[in-house]
N, C-alpha and C positions, 0 to 999 in steps of 0.2 A: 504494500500500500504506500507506495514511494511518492505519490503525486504531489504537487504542490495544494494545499490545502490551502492559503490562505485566503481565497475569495470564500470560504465557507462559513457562514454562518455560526456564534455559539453553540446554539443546540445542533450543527451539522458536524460539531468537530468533536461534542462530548458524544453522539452516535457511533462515529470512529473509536472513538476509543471503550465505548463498552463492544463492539463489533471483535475489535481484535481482544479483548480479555474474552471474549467467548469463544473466537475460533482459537489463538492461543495459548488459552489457560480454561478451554472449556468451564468457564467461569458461568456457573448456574444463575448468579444472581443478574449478572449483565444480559445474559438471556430476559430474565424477569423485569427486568428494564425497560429494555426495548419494547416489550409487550405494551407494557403501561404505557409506555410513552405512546403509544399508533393504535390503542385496541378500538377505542372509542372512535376516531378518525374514522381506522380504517374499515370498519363496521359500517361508520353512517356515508362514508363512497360509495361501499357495494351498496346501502341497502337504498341508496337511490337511482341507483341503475335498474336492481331488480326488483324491488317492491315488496319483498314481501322479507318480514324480519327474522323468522325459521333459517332460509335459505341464505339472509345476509350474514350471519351467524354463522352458519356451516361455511362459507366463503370464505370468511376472514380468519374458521379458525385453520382452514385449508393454505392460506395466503401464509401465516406464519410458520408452517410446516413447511410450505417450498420452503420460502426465505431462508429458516433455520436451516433446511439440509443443506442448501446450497450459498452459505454463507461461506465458506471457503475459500471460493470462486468468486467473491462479490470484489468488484474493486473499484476505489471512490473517484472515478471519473466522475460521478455525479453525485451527490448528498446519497445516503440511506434511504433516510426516509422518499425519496424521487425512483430508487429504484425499488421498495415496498410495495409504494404506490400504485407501481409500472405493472407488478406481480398479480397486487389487486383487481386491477382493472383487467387486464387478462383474464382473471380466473372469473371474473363477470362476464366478460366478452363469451365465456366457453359456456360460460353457464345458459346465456342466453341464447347461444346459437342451437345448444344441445334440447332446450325448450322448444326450439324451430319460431322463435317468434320473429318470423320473415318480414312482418309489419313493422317491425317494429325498429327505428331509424333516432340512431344516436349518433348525436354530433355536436359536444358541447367541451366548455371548458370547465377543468373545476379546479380550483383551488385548495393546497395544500397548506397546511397551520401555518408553515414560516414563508406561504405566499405565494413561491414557487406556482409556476401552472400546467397542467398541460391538456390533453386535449383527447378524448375518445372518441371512435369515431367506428360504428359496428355498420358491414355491407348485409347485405342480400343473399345468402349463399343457402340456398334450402335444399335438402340432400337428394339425388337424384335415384330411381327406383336401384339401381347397382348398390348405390351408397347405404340405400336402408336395409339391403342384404345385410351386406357386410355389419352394418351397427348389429342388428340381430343374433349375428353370429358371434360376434363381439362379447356380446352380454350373457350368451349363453356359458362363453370361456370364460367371464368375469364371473359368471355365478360357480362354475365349478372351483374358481380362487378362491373365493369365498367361503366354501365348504368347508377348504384347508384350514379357516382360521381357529383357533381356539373356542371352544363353546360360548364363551362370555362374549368375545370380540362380535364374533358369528350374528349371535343373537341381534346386539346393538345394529349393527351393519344392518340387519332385515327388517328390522323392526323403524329404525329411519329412514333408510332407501328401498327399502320395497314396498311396507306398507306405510309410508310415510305419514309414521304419528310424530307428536312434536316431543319435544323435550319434555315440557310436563307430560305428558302421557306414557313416555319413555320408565321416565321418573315412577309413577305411580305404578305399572307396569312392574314394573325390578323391584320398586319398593329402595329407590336409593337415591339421594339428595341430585338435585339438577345439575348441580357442580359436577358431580362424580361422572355420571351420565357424558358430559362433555369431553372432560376428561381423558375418557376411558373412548371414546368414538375416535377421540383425537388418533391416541395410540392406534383403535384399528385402524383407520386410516394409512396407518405410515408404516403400521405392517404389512396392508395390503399393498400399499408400496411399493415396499421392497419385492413384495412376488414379482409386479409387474415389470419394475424397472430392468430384470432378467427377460421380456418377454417384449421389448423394443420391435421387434421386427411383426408383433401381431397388433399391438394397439399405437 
């Protein structure tokens, strides 16, 4: 992270350096940092792209799970929080392409806490009958990934993305605090992950 920092912003240069105490010093607590610092932000970005507070939830807590893995790689050619953002807005963009909401035409600017802007901007691309093969097929693989996961994990994974109840319902369901619920999806998530990340050449 050699660049020259100095047009950076206070809060863009104490990001850097909780960034590098977490990749090297796997430093937990600067993890914890960073969260606090962008959770709230980067929550109400998604969740005005996609409308509905469930799924901006599930986004953002997907947005810090890239980020986190691939923080290694990250280097401050531009603020942190700029390339957070970047991450966020992507995993909206997927979200809403994977919804097929074709109408639906986004082209605006939004603004970042320290001001910072940029710009979204979602086409037209609605899958073609080939295309919804292959998703099909896709999902049938994803669901036998799934299968592999531990019972606990398993469950959560179904119980949110298949029969998509919410949190509370999750919660009451398991019989286990909403916190924990997140939590523990989080975790399936990034184990389901890792299965995929070996299976590059199918998804």
């Amino acid at each position: 992270m050699g660049v020259n920092e100095t047009n950076f912003s206070g809060k863009a240069k104490d990001d850097l350096e909780l960034v590098r105490r977490a990749v090297d010093l796997n430093d937990q607590q600067a993890y914890a940092e960073l969260l606090g610092r962008y959770r709230e932000s980067i929550y109400h970005v998604i969740l005005k792209m996609v409308g509905d507070r469930d799924d901006a939830e599930d986004l953002a807590i997907e947005t810090f799970a890239k980020a986190f893995r691939n923080l290694p790689a990250f280097r401050p050619d531009f603020a942190f929080s700029t390339w957070l953002f970047k991450i966020a807005t992507n995993a909206g963009i997927d979200h809403l392409r994977k919804k097929r909401l074709s109408t639906l035409s986004i082209d605006k600017t939004m603004k970042e806490s320290d001001g910072d802007e940029y710009r979204i901007t979602v086409a037209d691309d609605s899958p073609n009958p080939e295309a919804e093969l292959i998703s099909e097929q896709k999902a049938l693989m994803l669901r036998e990934f799934v299968d592999k996961l531990k019972p606990r994990y398993k469950r959560l994974i179904e119980l949110r993305y298949y029969q998509q109840l919410s949190y509370e319902e999750i919660s009451e369901i398991l019989e286990m605090p909403i916190g924990t619920v997140k939590a523990q999806l989080f975790r399936a998530r990034d184990l389901l992950h890792n299965v995929l990340r070996n299976k590059k050449d199918v998804f």
